[in-house]
C-alpha positions as CSV (number, residue, x, y, z in Angstrom):
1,X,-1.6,18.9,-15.2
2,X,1.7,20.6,-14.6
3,X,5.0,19.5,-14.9
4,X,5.6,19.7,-10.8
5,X,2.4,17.5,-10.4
6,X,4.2,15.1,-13.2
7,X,7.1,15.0,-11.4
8,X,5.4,14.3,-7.9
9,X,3.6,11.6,-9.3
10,X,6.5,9.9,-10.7
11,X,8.6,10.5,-7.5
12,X,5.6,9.3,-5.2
13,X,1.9,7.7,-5.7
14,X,0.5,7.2,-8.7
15,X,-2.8,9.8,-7.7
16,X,-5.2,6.6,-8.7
17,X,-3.6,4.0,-6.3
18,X,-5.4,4.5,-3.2
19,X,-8.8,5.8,-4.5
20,X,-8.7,2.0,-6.0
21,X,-7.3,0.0,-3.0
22,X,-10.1,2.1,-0.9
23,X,-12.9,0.6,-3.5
24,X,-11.6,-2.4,-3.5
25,X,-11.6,-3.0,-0.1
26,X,-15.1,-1.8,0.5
27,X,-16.6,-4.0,-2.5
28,X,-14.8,-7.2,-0.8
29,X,-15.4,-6.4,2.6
30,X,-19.5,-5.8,1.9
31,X,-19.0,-9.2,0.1
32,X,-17.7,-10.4,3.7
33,X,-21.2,-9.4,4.9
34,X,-23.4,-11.7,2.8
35,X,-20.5,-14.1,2.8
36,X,-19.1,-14.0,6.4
37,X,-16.6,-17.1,5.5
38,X,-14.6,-14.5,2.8
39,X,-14.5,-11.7,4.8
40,X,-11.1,-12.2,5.7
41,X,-10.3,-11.5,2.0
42,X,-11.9,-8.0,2.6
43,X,-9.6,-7.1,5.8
44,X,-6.5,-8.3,4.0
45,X,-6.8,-5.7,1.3
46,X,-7.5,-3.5,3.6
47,X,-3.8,-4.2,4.9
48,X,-2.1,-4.8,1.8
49,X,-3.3,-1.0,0.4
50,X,-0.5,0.6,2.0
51,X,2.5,-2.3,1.9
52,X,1.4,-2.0,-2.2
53,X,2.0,1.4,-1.9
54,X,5.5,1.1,0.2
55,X,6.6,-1.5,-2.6
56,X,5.5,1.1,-5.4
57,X,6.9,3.9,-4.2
58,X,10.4,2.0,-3.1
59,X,10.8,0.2,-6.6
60,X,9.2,2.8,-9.3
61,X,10.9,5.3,-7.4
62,X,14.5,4.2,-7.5
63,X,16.1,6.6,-10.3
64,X,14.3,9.5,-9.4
65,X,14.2,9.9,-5.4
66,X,16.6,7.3,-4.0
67,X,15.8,9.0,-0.2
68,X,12.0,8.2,-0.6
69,X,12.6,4.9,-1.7
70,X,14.6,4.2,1.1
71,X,12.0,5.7,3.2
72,X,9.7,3.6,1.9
73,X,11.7,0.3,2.4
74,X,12.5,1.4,5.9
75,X,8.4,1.5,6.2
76,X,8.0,-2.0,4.6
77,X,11.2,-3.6,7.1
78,X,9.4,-1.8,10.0
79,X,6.3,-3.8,9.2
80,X,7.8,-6.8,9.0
81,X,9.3,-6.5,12.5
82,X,5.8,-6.1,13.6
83,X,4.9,-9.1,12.4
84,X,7.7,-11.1,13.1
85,X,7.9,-9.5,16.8
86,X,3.7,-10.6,16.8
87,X,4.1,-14.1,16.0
88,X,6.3,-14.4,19.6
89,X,3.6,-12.4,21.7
């Protein structure tokens, strides 16, 4: 690996992060099938992929990229206003 793909990884996503989330959400959603009960454990990975990624990516990348971190918290505080703004509709 280069140094630029180093640094990129250390500014950003870890390259393994979402390859993971995506297999992990597809094992526990096809456990949602046989197990229709659980399935909502399935759909909330599916959502908490990318927030995991926003908090990553904000924390780990403090000290190197201050911008993208705040980027990245701007993400996560846009999301919550969805949700709070959902609970009133």
């Amino acid at each position: 690996m280069t140094s630029e793909g180093k640094k990129s990884e250390l500014a950003g996503l870890p390259a393994w992060l979402y390859p993971a989330g995506f297999w992990l959400a597809v094992a526990l959603l096809a456990v949602g099938v046989f197990f229709p009960d659980y399935a909502f454990v399935g759909v909330a990975c599916v959502a908490l992929v990318p927030v995991l990624a926003a908090v990553w990516v904000a924390f780990g990348a403090w000290k190197l990229d201050r911008r993208l971190s705040l980027a990245a918290l701007a993400a996560l505080a846009g999301l919550g206003l969805v949700v709070v703004v959902k609970g009133f509709i």
